[in-house]
C-alpha positions in Angstrom: 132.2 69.1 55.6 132.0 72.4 55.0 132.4 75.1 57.5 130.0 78.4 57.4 131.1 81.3 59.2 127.2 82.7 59.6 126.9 86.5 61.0 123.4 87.0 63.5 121.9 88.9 66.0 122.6 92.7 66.2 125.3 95.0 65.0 125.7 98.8 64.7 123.7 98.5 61.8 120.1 96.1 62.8 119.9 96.5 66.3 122.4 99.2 67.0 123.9 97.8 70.0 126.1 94.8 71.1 124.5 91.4 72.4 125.7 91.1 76.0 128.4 88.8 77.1 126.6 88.1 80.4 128.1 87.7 84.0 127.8 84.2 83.9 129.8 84.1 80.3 126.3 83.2 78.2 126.6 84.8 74.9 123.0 85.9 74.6 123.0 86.6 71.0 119.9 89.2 70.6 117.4 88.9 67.8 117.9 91.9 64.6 114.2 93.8 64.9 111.5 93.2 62.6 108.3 94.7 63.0 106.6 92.0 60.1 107.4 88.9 62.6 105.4 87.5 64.7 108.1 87.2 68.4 108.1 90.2 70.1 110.9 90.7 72.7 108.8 90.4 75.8 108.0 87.0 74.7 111.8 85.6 74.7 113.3 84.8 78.2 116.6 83.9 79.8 116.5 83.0 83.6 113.3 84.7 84.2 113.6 88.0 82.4 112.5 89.2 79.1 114.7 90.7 76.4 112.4 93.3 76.4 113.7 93.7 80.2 117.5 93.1 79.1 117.5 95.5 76.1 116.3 98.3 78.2 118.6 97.7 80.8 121.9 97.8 78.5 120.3 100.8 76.7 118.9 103.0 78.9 115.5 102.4 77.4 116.3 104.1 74.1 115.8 100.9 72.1 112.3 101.1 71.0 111.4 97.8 68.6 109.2 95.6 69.7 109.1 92.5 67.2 111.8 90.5 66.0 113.4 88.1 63.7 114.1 84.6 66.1 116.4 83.3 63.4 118.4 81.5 64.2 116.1 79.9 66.2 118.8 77.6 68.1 118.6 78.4 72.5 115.5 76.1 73.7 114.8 78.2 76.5 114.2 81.3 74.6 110.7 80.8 73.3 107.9 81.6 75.8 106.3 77.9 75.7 102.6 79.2 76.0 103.0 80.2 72.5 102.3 77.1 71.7 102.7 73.1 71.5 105.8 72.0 73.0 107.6 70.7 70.1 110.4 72.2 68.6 113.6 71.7 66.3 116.6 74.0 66.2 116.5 75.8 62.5 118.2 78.0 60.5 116.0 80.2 57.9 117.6 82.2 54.8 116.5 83.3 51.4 117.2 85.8 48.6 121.0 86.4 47.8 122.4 84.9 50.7 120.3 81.7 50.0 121.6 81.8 46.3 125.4 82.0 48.1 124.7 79.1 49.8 123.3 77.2 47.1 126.6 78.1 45.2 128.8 77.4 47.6 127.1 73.8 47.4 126.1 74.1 51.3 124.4 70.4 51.9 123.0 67.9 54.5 126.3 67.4 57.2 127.7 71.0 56.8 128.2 73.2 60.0 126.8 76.6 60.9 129.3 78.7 63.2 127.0 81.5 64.1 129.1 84.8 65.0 127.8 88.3 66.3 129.1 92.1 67.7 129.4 91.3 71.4 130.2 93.0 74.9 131.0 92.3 78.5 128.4 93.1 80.6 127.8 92.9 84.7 125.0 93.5 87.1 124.6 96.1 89.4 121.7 96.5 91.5 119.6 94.0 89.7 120.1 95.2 86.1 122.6 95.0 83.3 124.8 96.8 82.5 127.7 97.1 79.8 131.2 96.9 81.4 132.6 100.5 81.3 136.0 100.4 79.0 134.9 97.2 77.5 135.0 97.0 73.5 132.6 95.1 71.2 133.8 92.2 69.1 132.8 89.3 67.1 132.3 86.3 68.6 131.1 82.7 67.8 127.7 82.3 69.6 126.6 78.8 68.2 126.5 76.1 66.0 123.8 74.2 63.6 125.0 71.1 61.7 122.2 71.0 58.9 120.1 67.8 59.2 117.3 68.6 56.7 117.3 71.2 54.0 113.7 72.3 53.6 112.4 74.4 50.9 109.4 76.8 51.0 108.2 75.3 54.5 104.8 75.8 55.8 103.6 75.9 59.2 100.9 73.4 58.4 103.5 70.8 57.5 106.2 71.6 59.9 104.7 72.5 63.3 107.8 71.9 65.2 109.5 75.0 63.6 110.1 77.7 66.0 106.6 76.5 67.9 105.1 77.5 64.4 106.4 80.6 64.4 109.6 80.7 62.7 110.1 83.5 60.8 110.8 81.6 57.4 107.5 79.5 57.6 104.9 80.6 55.1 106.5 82.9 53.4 106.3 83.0 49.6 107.0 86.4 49.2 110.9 85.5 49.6 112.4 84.1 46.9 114.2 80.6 47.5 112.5 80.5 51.0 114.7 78.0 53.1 115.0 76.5 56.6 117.9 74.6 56.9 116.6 71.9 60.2 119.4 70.9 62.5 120.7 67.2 62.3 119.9 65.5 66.0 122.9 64.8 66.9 126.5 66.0 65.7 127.5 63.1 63.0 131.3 63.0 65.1 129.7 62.6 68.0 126.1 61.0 68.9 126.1 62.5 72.2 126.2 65.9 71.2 123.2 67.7 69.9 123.1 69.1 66.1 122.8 72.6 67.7 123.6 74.5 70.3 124.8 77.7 71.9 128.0 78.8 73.9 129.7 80.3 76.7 132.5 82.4 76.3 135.4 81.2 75.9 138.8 83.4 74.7 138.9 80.4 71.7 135.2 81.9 70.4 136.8 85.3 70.0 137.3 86.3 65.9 138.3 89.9 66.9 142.2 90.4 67.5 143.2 91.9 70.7 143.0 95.5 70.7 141.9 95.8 67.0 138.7 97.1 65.2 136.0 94.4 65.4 136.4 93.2 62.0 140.1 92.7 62.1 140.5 89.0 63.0 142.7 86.1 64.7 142.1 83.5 62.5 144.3 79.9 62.6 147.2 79.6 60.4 145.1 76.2 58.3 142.6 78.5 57.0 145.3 80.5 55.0 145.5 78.2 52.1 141.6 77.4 52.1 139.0 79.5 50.3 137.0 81.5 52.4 133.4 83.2 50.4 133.6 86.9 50.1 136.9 86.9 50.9 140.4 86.8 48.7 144.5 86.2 49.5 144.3 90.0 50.5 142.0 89.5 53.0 145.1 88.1 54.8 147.4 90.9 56.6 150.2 90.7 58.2 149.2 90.3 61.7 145.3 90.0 61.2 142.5 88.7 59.0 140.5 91.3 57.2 137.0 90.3 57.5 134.3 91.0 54.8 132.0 94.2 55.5 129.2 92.5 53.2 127.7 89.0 52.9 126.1 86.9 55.7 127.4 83.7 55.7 131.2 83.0 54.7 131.4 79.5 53.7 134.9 78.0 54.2 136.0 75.2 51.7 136.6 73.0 54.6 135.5 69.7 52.4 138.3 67.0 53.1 140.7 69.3 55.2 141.0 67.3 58.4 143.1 70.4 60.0 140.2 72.7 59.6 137.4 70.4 60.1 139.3 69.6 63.6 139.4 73.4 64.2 136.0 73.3 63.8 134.7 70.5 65.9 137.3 71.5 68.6 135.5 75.0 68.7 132.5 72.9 69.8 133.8 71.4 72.2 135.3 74.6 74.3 132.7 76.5 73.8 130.2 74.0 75.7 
């Protein structure tokens, strides 16, 4: 099984803010804008509030996007149900260069998605949010997918169940290698977990290293000797893990290393 390290949700760069680590340790990973999709922010909820309503709290009202990119598509509650029939899978979408990564890295059918993004503490006062004063961003692992179905070029017409229809990868021929990657139902360790999910935070789910810059990471000592996409020996450091400024998913050659695999899975299991 191989192990993707997957970066979504915003950063400085798409987004220009930090998803909120919220009082009650969800890791809301927020949706990068896109003005061409179809989900707007005041469609998405999470215990009875809109993004639209938790963006403008954490920013003052400064952010000013409305439409975004839902992908991954992975928090069941997050989709406003009266856009549509009821039926819904957790998926993945990518295309373009990183698709042709992926495809080269031999990502297949029983691989696992670790979805990281830029994170920060946040608390409520007076009804809103707020971002903790003093607090510092850093990446964190959000989620999980273990692909079930690898689906090329999908189309709304055949695969309904796909963000409600709306996913932001159905339909669209205009990006090269178009594909959704479908989450398996249940974990293939372990029948009683789903294929996908999301977490709360846990210190384990935390790349950044204390009191370094948020691509400077705490990685475990079995990952060393095991090749890591867009990344080289040097990326190791003395006392931190130098992660990649470019690519979006980092796939780690985790086929037959029990010690990593285990790392992996046990991530899973802490973080729910």
């Amino acid at each position: 099984m191989k192990v993707i390290l997957s970066r979504k949700g915003f950063d400085s760069k798409f987004g220009g803010y930090p998803s909120p680590i919220l009082p009650d340790g969800t890791l809301l990973s927020l949706p990068i804008p896109d003005e061409n999709d179809k989900v707007t922010y005041e469609r998405l909820f999470y215990e009875g509030k809109t993004y639209a309503q938790i963006i403008a709290e954490l920013t003052n009202g400064k952010f000013s996007h409305t439409n975004c990119h839902l992908d991954p598509d992975i928090r069941l509650c997050d989709l406003d149900i009266s856009l549509g029939p009821f039926d819904w899978k957790p998926a993945f979408g990518q295309s373009g260069i990183a698709r042709t990564h992926l495809e080269k890295q031999e990502v297949k059918e029983g691989d696992l998605f670790l979805f990281f993004g830029f994170f920060r503490e946040t608390e409520e006062i007076g009804g809103k949010y707020q971002y903790v004063k003093g607090s510092k961003p850093k990446h964190i692992i959000w989620g999980y997918l273990q692909i079930g179905e690898i689906i090329l070029m999908p189309t709304k017409e055949k695969y309904p169940y796909l963000g409600m229809g709306m996913h932001p990868h159905l339909d669209r021929n205009d990006k090269p290698n178009n594909t959704i990657f479908v989450a398996s139902d249940t974990l293939t360790w372990d029948k009683n977990k789903s294929g996908a999910g999301t977490f709360k935070y846990k210190p384990e789910l935390v790349l950044t290293k204390d009191d370094l810059s948020c691509s400077r990471w705490q990685l475990p000592d079995c990952l060393k000797d095991v090749e890591i996409s867009y990344h080289t020996k040097e990326s190791w450091k003395e006392n931190y893990f130098q992660s990649a400024g470019i690519g979006q998913e980092f796939v780690i050659a985790a086929d037959g290393n029990e010690e990593v695999e285990k790392w992996a899975k046990d991530l899973i299991i802490k973080g729910q």
